[in-house]
PLY file of the C-alpha trace (Angstrom):
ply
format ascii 1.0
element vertex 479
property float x
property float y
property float z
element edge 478
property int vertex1
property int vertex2
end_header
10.65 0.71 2.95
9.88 1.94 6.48
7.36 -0.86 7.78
10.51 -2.35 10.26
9.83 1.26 11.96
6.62 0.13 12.66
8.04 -3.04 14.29
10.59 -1.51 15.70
7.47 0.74 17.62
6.31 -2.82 18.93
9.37 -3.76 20.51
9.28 -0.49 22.50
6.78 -2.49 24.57
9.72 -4.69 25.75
11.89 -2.48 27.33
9.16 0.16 28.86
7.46 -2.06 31.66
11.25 -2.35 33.15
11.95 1.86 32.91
9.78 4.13 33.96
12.57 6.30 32.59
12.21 5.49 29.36
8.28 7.30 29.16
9.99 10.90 29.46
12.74 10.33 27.57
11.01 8.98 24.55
8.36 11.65 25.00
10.72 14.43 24.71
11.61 13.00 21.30
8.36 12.77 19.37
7.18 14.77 17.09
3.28 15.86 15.58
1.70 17.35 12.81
-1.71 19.34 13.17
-4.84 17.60 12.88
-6.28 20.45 11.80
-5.55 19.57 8.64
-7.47 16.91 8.33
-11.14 16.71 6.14
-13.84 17.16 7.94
-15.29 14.73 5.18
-13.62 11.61 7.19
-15.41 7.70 6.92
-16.92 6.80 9.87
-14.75 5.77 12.56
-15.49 2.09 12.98
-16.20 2.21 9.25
-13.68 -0.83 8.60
-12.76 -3.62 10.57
-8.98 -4.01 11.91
-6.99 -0.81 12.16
-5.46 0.91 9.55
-1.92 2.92 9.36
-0.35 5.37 6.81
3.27 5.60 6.63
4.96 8.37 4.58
8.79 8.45 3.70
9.34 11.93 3.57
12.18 13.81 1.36
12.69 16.29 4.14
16.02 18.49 4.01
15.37 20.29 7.27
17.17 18.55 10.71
20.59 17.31 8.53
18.86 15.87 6.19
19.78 17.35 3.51
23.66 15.76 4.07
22.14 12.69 3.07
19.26 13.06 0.25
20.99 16.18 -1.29
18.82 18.96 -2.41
18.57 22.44 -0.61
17.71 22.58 3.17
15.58 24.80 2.62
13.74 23.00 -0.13
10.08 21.47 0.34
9.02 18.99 2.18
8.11 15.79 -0.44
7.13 12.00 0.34
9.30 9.47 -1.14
7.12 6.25 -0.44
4.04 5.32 1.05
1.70 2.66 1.87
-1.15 1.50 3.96
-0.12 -0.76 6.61
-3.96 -3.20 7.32
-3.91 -4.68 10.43
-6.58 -7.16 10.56
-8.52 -7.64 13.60
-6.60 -10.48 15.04
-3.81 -7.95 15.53
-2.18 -10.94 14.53
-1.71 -10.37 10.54
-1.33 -7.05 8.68
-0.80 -6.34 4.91
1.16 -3.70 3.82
-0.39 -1.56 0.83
2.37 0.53 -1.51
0.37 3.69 -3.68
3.68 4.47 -6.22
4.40 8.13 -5.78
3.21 8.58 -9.85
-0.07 7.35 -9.00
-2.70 9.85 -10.83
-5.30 11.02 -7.91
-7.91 13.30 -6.76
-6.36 14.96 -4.57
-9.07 16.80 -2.61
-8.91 20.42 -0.48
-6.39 20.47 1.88
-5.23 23.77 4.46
-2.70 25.85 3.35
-0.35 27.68 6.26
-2.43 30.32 6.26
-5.14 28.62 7.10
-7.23 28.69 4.04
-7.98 25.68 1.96
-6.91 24.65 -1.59
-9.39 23.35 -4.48
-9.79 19.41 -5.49
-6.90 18.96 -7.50
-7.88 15.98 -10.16
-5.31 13.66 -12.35
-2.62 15.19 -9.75
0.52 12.88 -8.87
-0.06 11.42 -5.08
2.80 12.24 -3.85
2.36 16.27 -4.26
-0.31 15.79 -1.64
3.02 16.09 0.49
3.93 18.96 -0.74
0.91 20.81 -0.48
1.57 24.28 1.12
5.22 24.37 0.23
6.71 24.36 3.42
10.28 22.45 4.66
8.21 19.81 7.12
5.33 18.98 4.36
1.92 18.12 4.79
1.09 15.07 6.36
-2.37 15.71 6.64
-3.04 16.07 2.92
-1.61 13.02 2.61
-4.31 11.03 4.89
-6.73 12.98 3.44
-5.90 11.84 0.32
-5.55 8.32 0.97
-9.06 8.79 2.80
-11.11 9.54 0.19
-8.48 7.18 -2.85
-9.63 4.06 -0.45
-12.98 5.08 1.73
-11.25 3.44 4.76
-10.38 6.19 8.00
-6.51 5.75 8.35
-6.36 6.05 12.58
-2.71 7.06 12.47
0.01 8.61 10.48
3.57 7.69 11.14
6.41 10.18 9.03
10.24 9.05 8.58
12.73 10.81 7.47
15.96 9.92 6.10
18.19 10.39 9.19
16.22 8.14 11.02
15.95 5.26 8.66
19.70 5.56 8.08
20.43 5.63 11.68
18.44 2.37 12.31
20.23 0.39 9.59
23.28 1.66 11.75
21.99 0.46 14.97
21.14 -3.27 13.62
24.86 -3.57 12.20
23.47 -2.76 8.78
21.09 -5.37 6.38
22.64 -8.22 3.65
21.81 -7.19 -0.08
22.52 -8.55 -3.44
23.04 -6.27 -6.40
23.05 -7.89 -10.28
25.40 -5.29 -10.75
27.94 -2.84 -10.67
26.06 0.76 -9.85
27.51 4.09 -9.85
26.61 7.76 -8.85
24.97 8.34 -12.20
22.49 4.62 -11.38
21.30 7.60 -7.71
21.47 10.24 -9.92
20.92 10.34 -13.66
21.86 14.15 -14.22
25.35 13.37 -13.41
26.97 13.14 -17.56
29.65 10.57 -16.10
29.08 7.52 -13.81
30.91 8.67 -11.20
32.49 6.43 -8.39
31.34 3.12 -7.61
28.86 2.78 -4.81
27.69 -0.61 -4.60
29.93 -3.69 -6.37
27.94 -6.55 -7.82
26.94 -9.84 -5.99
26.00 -9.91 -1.97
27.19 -7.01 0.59
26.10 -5.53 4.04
25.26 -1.95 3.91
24.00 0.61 6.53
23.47 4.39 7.05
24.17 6.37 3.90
24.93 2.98 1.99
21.32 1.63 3.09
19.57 4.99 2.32
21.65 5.04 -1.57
20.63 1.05 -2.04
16.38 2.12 -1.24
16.75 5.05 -3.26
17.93 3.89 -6.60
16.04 3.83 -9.53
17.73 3.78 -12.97
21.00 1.86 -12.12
18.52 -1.76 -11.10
16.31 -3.59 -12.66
13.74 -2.22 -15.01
14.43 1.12 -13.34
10.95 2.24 -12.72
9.41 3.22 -9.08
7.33 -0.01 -9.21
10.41 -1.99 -9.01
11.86 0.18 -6.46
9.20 -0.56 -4.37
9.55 -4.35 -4.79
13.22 -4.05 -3.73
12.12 -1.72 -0.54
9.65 -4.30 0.48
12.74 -6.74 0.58
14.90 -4.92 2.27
11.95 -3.99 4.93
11.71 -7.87 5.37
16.09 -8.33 5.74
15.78 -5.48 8.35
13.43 -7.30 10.50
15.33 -10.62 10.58
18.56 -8.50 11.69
16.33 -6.64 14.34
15.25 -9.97 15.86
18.77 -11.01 15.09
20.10 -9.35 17.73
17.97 -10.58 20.47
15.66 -8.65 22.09
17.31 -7.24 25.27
16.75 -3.77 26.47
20.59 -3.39 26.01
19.83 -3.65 21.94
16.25 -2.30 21.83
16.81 0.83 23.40
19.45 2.41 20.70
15.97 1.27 18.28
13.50 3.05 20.52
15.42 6.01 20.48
16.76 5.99 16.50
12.75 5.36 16.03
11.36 8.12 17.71
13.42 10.75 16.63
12.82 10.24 12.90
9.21 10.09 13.35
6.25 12.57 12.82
3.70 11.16 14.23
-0.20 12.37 14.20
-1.38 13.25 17.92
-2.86 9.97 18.88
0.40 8.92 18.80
1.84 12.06 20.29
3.11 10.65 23.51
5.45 7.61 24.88
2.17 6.39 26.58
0.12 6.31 23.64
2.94 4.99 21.56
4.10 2.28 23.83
-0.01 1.24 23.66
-0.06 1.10 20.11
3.04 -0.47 19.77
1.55 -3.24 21.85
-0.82 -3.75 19.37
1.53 -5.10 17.25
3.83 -6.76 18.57
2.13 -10.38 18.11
2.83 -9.69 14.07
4.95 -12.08 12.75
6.89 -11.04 9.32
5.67 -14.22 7.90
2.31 -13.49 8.45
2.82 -10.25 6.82
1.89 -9.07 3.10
3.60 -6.89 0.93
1.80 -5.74 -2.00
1.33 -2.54 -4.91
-2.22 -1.43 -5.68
-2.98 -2.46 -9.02
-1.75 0.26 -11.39
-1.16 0.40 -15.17
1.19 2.98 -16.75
-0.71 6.13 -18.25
2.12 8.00 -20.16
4.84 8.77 -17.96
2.93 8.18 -14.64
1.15 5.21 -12.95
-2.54 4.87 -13.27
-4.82 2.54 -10.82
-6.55 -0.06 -12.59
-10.52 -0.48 -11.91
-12.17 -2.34 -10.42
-9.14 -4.02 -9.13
-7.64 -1.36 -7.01
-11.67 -1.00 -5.42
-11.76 -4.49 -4.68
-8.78 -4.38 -2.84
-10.09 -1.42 -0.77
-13.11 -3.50 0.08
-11.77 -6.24 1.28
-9.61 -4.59 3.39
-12.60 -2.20 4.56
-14.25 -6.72 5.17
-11.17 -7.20 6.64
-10.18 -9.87 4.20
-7.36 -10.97 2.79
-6.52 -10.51 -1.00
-7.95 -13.96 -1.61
-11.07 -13.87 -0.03
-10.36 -15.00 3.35
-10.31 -14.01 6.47
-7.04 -12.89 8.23
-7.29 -16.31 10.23
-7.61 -18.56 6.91
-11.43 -18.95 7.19
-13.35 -18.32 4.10
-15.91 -15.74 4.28
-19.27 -15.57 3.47
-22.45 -13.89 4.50
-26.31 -13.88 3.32
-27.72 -12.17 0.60
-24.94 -10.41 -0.47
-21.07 -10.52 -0.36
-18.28 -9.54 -2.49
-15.86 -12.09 -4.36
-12.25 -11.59 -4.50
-10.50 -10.37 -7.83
-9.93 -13.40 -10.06
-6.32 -14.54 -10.30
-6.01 -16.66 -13.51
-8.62 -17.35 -16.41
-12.41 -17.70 -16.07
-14.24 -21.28 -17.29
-18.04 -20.49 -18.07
-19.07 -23.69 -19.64
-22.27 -24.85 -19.15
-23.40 -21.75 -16.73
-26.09 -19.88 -18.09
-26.27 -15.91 -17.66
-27.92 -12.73 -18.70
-26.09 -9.58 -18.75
-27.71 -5.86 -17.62
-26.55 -2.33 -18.01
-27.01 -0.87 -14.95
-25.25 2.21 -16.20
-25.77 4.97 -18.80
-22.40 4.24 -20.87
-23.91 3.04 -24.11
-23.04 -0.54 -25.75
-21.47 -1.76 -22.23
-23.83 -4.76 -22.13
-22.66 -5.98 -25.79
-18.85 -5.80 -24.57
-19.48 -7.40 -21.04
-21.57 -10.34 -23.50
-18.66 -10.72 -25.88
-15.98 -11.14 -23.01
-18.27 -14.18 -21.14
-18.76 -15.60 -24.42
-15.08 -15.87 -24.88
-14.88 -17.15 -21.57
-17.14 -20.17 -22.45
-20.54 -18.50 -20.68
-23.97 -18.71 -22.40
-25.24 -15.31 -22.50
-29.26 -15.93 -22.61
-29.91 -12.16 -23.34
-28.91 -8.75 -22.46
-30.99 -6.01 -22.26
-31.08 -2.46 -20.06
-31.50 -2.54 -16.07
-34.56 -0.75 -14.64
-32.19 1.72 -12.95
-28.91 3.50 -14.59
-27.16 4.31 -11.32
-24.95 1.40 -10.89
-22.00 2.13 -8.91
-20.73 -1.70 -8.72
-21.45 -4.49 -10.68
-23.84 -7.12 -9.28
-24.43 -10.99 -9.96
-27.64 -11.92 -8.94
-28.16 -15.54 -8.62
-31.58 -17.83 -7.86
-31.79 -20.49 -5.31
-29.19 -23.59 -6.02
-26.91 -21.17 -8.00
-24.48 -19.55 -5.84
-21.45 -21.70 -7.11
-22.52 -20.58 -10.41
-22.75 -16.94 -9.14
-19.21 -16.80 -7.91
-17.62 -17.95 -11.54
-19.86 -15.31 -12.85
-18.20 -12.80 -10.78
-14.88 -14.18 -11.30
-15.14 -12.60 -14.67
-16.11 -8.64 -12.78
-13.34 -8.16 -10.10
-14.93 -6.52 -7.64
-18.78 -7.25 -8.15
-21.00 -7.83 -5.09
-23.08 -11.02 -5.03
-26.91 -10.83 -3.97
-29.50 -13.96 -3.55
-32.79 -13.30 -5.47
-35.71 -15.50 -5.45
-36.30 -15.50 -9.06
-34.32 -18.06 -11.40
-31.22 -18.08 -13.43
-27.88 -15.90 -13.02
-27.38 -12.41 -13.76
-25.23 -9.44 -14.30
-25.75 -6.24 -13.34
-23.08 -4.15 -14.80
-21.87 -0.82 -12.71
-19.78 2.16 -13.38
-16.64 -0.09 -11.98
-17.01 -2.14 -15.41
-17.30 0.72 -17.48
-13.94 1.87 -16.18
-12.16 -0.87 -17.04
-9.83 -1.73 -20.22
-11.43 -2.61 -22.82
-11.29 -6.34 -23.33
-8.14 -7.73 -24.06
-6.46 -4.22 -23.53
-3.47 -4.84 -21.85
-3.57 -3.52 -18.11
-0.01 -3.17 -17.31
3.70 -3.68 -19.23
3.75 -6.29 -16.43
1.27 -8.08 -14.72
0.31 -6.31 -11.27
2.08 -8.31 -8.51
0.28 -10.99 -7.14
0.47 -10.29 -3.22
1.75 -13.74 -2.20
4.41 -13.12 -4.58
5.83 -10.30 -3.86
5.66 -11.51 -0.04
7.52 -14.98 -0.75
9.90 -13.16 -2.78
10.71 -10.38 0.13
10.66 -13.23 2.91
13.22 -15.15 0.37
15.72 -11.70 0.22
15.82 -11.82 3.72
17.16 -15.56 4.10
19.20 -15.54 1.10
19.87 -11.98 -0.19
21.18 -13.20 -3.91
17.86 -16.08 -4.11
16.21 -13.19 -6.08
18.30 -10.93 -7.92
14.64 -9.13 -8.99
14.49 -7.58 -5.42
18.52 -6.50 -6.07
0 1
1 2
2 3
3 4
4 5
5 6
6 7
7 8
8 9
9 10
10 11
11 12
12 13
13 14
14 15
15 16
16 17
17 18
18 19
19 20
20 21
21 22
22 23
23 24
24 25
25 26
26 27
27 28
28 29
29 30
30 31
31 32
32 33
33 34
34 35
35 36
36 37
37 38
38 39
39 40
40 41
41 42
42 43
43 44
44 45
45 46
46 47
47 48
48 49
49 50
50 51
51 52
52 53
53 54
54 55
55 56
56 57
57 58
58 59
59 60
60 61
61 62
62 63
63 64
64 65
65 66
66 67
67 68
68 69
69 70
70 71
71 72
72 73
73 74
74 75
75 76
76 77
77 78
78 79
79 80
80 81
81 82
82 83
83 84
84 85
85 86
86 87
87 88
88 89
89 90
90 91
91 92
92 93
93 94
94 95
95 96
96 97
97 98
98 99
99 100
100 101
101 102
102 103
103 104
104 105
105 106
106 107
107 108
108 109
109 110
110 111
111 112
112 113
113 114
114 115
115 116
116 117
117 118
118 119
119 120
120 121
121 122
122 123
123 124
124 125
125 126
126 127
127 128
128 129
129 130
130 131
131 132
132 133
133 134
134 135
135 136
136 137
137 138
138 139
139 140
140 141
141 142
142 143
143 144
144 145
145 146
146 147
147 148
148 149
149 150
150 151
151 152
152 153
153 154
154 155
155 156
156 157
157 158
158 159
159 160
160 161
161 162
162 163
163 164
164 165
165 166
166 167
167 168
168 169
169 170
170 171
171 172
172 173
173 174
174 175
175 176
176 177
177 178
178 179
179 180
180 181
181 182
182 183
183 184
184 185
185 186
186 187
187 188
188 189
189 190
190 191
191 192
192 193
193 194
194 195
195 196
196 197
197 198
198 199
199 200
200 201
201 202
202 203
203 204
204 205
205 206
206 207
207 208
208 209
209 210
210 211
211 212
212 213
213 214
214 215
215 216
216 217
217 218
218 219
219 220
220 221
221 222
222 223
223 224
224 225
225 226
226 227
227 228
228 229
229 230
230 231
231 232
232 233
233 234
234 235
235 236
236 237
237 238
238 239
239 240
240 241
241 242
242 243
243 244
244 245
245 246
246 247
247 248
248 249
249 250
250 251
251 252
252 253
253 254
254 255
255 256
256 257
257 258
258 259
259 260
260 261
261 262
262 263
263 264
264 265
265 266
266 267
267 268
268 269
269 270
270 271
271 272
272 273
273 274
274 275
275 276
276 277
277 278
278 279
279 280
280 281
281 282
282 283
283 284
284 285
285 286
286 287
287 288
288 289
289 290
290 291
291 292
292 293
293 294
294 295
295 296
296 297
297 298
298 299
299 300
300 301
301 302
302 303
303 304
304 305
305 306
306 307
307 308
308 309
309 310
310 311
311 312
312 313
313 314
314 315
315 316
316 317
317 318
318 319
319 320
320 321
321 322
322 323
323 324
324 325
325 326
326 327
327 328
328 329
329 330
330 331
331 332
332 333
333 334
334 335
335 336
336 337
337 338
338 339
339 340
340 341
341 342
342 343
343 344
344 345
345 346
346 347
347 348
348 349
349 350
350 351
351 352
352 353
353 354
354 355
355 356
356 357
357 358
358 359
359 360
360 361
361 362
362 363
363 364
364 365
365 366
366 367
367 368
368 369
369 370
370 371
371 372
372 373
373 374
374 375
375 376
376 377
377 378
378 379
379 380
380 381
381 382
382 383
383 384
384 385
385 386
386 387
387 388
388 389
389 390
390 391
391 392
392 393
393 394
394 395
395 396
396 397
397 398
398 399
399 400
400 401
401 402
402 403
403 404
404 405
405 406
406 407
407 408
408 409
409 410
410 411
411 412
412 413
413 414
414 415
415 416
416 417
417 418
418 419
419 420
420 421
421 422
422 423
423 424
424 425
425 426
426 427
427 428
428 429
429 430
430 431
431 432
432 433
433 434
434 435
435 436
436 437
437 438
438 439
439 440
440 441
441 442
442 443
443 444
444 445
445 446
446 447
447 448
448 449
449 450
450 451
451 452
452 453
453 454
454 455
455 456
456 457
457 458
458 459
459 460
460 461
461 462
462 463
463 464
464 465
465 466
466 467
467 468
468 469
469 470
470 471
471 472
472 473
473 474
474 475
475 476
476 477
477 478
């Protein structure tokens, strides 16, 4: 729900060429966390294309926040929301990456106050990373670290907001148009209560800011399915109704700088962005991004029990493209297909898979027993003729691979259609092939239903935040 913050860092730009004053006033307001906390097990720099930005929603009491998340000030520090924020190398388009706070990771060691470091912590909810260390502030650091090693791409900063700050920004704009299917009440924020409580929101379209804004983001049981993955959906669309009332406004220095200022004091920021300088500079990097050319989107997940799950290879394939700096469907950020010698990798398949008359043998590359027979049975359903299958020379598949002979590619790519996620490699032999990889053997078993709903296409969930922000009841999903 915080990307506008991130906007709201590009129109900084704006105002600072006209006042010099504004460098040491800003810089007296921003906040960092230690980078010693971060893995000395980092990707490269320079290991992805674009740049790449981590934004954490943090459930901090300390600073008067408690007066408006409840909860003990002197509780710990935990992240509400997150997500990846890609922007591609045009600085031109960006796509915004949620991880639900259920997600099941590894999260890996990570310094304690003291200074020491904690074990890998498998099949551990993400958002504890946070909390790692127990203390009031929480641990950013963790966090990146976390999302590090979840998507092999180097985040190069880390932006924290708290809840005083996002409230105060709905404040500044004159608050953000929302639509609600229904009545909710204090038992819809907070499900302990035994009665409903008083009303907080009425049904149908309404303007809220500061507290209001902060209860409307925050609900979970009284909307919609009442899940976290539909929380996120509505965030997203509120992010987008924020921007239009930012831009709304005009952008004068009399109205930005009330923004720069409610912006910098809610953030925690890692020490590349530790100064008005630097943050003016990065905020310039930004500020061509157009909300329209803007993504929203949830990593693929599936629900394991009570918590969220990533599906595979999906979720992988997403990480590579955005380490190719492509978009979700296989194109650059510009609109360009991509495309490369020898070997590439496809985009995930979006709809059903038509092998007919396409001709393919399928490998285990892997030591999972029976994985060719299931990988045959699905392209058989799927129309394909599978010629054979039979055990790769090697067992230490990570991905799977289609190779393809000379006059075949076309053929290759339906092939991989079927494996979301699999590379494609030019061979000079004949014929079409699969090389299955430990990504396949990960997946649901065919027909094994990923997800109580399907995982949001991103151009989807985009349209339908853009649509909240023009007409707040178009959608009453994002309500």
């Amino acid at each position: 729900m915080r990307t506008a913050l991130l906007v709201c860092l590009a129109l900084l730009v704006l105002v600072a060429g006209g006042a010099g004053w504004l460098y040491l006033k800003l810089d007296g307001d921003i906040s960092t966390f230690d980078s010693g906390g971060l893995s000395d097990n980092r990707p490269e720099a320079g290991s992805s294309t674009g740049e790449n930005v981590l934004v954490i929603g943090s459930d901090t009491r300390t600073g008067g926040n408690e007066a408006l998340g409840g909860g003990d000030k002197d509780d710990v520090g935990r992240s509400d929301t997150a997500f990846l924020l890609h922007v591609y190398a045009d600085h031109r388009h960006a796509i915004a990456v949620s991880i639900p706070r259920d997600t099941l990771v590894t999260i890996p060691p990570c310094r304690l106050p003291d200074g020491s470091w904690t074990k890998a912590q498998p099949d551990t909810m993400f958002n504890a990373a946070y909390s790692v260390g127990q203390t009031a502030k929480g641990n950013p650091a963790c966090t990146q670290n976390t999302v590090e090693q979840l998507t092999g791409l180097r985040v190069d900063h880390t932006v924290v907001v708290d809840f005083k700050g996002f409230a105060r920004l709905t404040d500044v704009v004159g608050g953000v148009k929302v639509c609600l299917p229904q009545d909710v009440y204090e038992n819809d924020l907070n499900p302990h209560l035994t009665a409903p409580g008083k009303l907080l929101f009425h049904k149908g379209e309404q303007t809220v800011s500061g507290q209001k804004a902060l209860d409307y983001v925050r609900i979970r049981h009284g909307i919609g399915d009442g899940s976290d993955i539909g929380r996120i959906k509505r965030q997203q669309a509120f992010v987008a109704s924020l921007l239009k009332e930012v831009k709304s406004k005009g952008l004068t220095p009399t109205n930005l700088l009330p923004l720069a200022e409610a912006a910098t004091q809610s953030l925690t920021v890692d020490p590349g962005l530790g100064s008005a300088d630097k943050l003016i500079s990065f905020a310039m990097s930004l500020k061509d991004i157009d909300l329209h050319n803007t993504e929203f989107v949830t990593v693929p997940w599936r629900y394991e029990g009570s918590r969220v799950a990533l599906v595979q290879p999906d979720a992988d394939a997403l990480w590579a493209a955005l380490r190719a700096d492509r978009t979700i469907d296989g194109k650059n950020a510009g609109g360009k297909k991509t495309g490369s010698a020898g070997s590439s990798t496809p985009s995930a398949s979006s709809g059903p898979v038509s092998g007919d008359g396409i001709d393919v043998a399928v490998y285990n590359g892997t030591s999972v027993p029976g994985l060719a027979a299931r990988a045959a049975a699905a392209l058989t359903a799927d129309g394909f003729t599978v010629t054979g299958t039979a055990t790769a020379s090697t067992q230490d598949h990570t991905t799977t691979l289609v190779e393809y002979g000379p006059g075949l590619e076309d053929e290759a790519r339906t092939v991989a259609r079927a494996f979301p996620g699999a590379a494609l490699q030019s061979v000079t032999g004949s014929g079409v092939s699969v090389v299955l990889g430990r990504s396949y053997a990960d997946t649901p078993a065919a027909g094994a239903s990923a997800s109580p709903t399907p995982t949001a296409v991103p151009s989807e969930v985009a349209d339908g935040a853009r649509s909240a922000a023009d007409n707040p009841c178009s959608n009453l999903t994002y309500g």
